[in-house]
DRENRORO-465824 format. One record per residue (C-alpha): x, y negated, z; residue in three letters; residue number from 1. Coordinates in steps of 0.5 Angstrom, whole numbers, plus 500, padded with zeros to 3 digits. Each point is the difference from the previous one (the first is absolute). Layout:
% DRENRORO-465824
<r><x>X</x><y>Y</y><z>Z</z><rest>ALA</rest><nr>NUM</nr></r>
...
//
This chain:
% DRENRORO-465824
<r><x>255</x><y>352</y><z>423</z><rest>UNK</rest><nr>1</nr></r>
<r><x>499</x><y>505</y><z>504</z><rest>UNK</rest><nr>2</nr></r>
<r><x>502</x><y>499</y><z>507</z><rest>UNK</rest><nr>3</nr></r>
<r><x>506</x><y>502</y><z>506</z><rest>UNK</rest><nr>4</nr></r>
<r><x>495</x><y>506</y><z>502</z><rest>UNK</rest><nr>5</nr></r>
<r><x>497</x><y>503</y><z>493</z><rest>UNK</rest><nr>6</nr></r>
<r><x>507</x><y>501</y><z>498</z><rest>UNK</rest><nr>7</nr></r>
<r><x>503</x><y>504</y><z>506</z><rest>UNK</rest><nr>8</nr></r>
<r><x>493</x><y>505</y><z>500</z><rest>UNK</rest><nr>9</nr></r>
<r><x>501</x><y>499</y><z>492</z><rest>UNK</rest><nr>10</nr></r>
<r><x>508</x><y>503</y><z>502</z><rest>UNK</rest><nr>11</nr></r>
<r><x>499</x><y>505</y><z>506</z><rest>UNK</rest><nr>12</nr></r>
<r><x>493</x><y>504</y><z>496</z><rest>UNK</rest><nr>13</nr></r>
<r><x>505</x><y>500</y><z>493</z><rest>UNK</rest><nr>14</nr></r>
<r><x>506</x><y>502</y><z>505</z><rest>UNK</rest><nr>15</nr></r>
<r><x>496</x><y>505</y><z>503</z><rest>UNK</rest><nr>16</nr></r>
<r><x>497</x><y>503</y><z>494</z><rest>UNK</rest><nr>17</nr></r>
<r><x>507</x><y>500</y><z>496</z><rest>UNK</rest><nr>18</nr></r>
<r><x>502</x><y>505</y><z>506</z><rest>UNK</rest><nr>19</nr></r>
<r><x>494</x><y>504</y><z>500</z><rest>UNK</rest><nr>20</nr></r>
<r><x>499</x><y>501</y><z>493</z><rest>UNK</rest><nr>21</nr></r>
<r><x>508</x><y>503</y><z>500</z><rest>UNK</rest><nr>22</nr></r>
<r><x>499</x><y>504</y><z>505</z><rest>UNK</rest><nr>23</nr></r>
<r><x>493</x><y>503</y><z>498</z><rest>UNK</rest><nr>24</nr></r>
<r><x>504</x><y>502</y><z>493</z><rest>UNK</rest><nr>25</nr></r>
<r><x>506</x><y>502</y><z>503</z><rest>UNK</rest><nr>26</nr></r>
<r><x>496</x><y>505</y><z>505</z><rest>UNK</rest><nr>27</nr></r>
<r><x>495</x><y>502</y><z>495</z><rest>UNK</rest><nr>28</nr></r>
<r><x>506</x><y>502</y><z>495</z><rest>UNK</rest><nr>29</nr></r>
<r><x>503</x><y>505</y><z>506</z><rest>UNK</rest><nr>30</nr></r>
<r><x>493</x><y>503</y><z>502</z><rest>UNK</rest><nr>31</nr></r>
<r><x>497</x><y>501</y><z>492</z><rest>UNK</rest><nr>32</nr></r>
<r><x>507</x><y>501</y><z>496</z><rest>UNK</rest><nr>33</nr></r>
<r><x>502</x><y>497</y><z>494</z><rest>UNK</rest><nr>34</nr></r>
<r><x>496</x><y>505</y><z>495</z><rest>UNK</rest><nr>35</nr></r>
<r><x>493</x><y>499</y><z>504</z><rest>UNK</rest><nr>36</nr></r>
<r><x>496</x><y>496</y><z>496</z><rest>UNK</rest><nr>37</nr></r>
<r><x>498</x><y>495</y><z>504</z><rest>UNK</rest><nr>38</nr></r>
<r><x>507</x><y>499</y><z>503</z><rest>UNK</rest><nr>39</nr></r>
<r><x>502</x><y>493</y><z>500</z><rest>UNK</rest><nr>40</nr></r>
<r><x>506</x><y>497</y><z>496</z><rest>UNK</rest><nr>41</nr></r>
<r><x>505</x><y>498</y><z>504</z><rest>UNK</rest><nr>42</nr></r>
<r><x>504</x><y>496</y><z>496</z><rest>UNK</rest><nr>43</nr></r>
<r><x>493</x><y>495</y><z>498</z><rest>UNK</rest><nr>44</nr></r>
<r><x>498</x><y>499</y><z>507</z><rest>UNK</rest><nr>45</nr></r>
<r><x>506</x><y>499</y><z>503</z><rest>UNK</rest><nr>46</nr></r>
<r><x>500</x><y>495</y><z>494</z><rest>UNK</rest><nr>47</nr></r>
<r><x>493</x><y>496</y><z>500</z><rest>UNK</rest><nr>48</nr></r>
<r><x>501</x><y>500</y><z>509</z><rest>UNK</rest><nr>49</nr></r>
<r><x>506</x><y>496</y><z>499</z><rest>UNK</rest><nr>50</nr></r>
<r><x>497</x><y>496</y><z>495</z><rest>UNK</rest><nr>51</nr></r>
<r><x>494</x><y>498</y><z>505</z><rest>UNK</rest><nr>52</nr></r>
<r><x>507</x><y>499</y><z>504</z><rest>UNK</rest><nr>53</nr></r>
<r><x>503</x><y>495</y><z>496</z><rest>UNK</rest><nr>54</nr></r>
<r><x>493</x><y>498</y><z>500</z><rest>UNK</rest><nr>55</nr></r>
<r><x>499</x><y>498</y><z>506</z><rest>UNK</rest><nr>56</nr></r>
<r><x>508</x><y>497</y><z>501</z><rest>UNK</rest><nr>57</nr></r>
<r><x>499</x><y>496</y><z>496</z><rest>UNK</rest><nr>58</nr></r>
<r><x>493</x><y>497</y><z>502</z><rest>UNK</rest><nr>59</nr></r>
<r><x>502</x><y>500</y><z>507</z><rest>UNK</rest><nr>60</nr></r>
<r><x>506</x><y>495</y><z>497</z><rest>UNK</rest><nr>61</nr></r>
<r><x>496</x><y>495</y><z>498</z><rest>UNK</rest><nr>62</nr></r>
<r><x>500</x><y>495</y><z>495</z><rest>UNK</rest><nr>63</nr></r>
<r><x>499</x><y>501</y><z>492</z><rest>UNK</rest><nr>64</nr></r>
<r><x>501</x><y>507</y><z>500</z><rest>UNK</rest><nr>65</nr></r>
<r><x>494</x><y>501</y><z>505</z><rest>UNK</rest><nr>66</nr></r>
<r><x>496</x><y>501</y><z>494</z><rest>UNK</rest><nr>67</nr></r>
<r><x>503</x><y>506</y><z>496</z><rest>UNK</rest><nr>68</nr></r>
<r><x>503</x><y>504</y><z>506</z><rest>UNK</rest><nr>69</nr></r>
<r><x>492</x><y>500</y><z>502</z><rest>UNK</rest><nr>70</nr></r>
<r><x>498</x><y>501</y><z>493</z><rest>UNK</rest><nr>71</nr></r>
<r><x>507</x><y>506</y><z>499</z><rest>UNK</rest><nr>72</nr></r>
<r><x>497</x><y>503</y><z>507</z><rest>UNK</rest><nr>73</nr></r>
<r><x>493</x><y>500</y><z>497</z><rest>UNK</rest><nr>74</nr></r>
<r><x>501</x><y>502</y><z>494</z><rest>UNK</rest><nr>75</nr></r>
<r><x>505</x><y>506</y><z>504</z><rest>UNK</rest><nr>76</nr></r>
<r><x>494</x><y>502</y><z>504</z><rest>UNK</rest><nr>77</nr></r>
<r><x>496</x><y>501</y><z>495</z><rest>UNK</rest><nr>78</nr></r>
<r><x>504</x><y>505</y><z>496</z><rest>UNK</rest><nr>79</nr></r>
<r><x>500</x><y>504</y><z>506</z><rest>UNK</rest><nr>80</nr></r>
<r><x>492</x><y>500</y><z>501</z><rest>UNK</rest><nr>81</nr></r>
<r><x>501</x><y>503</y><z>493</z><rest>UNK</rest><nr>82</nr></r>
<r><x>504</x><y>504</y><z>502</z><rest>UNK</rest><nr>83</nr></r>
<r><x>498</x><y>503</y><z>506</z><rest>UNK</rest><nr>84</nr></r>
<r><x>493</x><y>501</y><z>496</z><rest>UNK</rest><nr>85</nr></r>
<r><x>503</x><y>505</y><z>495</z><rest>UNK</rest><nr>86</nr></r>
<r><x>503</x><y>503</y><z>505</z><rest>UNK</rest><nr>87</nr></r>
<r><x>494</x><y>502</y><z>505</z><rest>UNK</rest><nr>88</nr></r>
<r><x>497</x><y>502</y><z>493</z><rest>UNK</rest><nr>89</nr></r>
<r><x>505</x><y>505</y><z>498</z><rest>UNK</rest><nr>90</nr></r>
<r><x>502</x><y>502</y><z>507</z><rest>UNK</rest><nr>91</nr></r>
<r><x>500</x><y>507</y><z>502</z><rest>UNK</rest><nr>92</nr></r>
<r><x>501</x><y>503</y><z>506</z><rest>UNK</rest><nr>93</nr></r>
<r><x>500</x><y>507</y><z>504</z><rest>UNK</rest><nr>94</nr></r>
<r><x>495</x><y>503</y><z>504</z><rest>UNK</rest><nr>95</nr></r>
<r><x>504</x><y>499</y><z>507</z><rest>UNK</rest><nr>96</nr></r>
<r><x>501</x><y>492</y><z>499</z><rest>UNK</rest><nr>97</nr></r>
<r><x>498</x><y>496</y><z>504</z><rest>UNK</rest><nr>98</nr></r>
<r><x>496</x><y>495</y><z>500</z><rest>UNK</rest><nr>99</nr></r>
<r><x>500</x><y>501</y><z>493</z><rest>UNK</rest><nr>100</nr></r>
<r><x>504</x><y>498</y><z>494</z><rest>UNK</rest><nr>101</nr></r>
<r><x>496</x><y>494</y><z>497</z><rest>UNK</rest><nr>102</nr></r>
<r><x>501</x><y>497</y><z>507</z><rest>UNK</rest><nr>103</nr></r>
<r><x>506</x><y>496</y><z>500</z><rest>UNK</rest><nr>104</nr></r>
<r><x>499</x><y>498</y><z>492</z><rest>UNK</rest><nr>105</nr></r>
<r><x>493</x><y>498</y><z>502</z><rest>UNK</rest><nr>106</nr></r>
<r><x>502</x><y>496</y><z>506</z><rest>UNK</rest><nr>107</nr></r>
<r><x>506</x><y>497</y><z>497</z><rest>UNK</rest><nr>108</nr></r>
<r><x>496</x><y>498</y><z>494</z><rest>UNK</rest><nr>109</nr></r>
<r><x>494</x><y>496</y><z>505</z><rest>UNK</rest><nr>110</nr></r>
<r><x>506</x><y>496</y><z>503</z><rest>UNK</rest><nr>111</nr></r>
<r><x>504</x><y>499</y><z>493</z><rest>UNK</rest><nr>112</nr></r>
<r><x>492</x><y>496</y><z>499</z><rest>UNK</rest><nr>113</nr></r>
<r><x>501</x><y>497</y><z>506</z><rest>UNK</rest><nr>114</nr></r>
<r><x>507</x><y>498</y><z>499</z><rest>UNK</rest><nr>115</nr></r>
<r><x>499</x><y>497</y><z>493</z><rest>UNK</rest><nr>116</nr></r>
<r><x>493</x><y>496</y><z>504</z><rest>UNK</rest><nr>117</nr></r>
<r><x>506</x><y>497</y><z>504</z><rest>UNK</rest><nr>118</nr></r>
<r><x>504</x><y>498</y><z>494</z><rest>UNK</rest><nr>119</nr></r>
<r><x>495</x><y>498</y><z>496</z><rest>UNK</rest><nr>120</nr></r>
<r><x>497</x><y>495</y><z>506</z><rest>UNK</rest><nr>121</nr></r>
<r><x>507</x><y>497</y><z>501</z><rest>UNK</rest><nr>122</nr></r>
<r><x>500</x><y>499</y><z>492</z><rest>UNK</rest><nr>123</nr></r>
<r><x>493</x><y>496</y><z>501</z><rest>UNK</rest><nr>124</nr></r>
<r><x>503</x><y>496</y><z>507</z><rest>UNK</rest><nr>125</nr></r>
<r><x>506</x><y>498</y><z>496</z><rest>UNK</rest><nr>126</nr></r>
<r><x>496</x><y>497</y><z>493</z><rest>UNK</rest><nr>127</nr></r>
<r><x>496</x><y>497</y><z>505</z><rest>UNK</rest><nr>128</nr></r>
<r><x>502</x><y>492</y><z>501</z><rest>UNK</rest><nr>129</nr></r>
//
């Protein structure tokens, strides 16, 4: 069972990255445009951030529904990570942008890895007896 500790880092790095990554797609969307490859679906990452939210909400809670918020915002994260790779493949950019058009996805793909690390080990601490 995972301890007072591990699930409190567990919610606030899931409550950090639910937020991130929504910000990250909603600031992406406005400087690339919905007909840019590349550019982020709103509506799916809106989706998937809240999953990794309701997730953590219900890890955070405690009890039996440890597990599956852990393993809903396992599974979200990855989706993301998926995601994210696709969109640093297939992004395009203009010559005046800075840092570069990959930056964002490829950075929100390294965090979704780790956001998904997060989850899995929290999975792990609680099948843990």
């Amino acid at each position: 069972m995972m301890e007072a500790s591990q699930v409190l880092a567990a919610t606030q790095q899931g409550v950090a990255f639910a937020v991130c990554s929504i910000a990250e797609a909603f600031y992406s969307s406005q400087s690339l445009g919905d007909g840019r490859k590349g550019s982020p679906n709103l509506l799916l990452s809106g989706a998937l951030s809240a999953g990794v939210g309701v997730g953590t909400l219900l890890l955070n809670a405690g009890g039996d529904q440890m597990l599956f918020g852990s393993l809903a915002a396992l599974a979200c994260s990855g989706i993301l990570c998926s995601v994210n790779l696709s969109r640093a493949q297939v992004v395009e950019g203009r010559k005046d942008d800075w840092p570069g058009p990959k930056v964002w996805p490829a950075t929100m793909l390294l965090i979704s890895f780790f956001s998904a690390n997060v989850f899995f080990q929290a999975c792990r601490a609680i099948l843990e007896v």
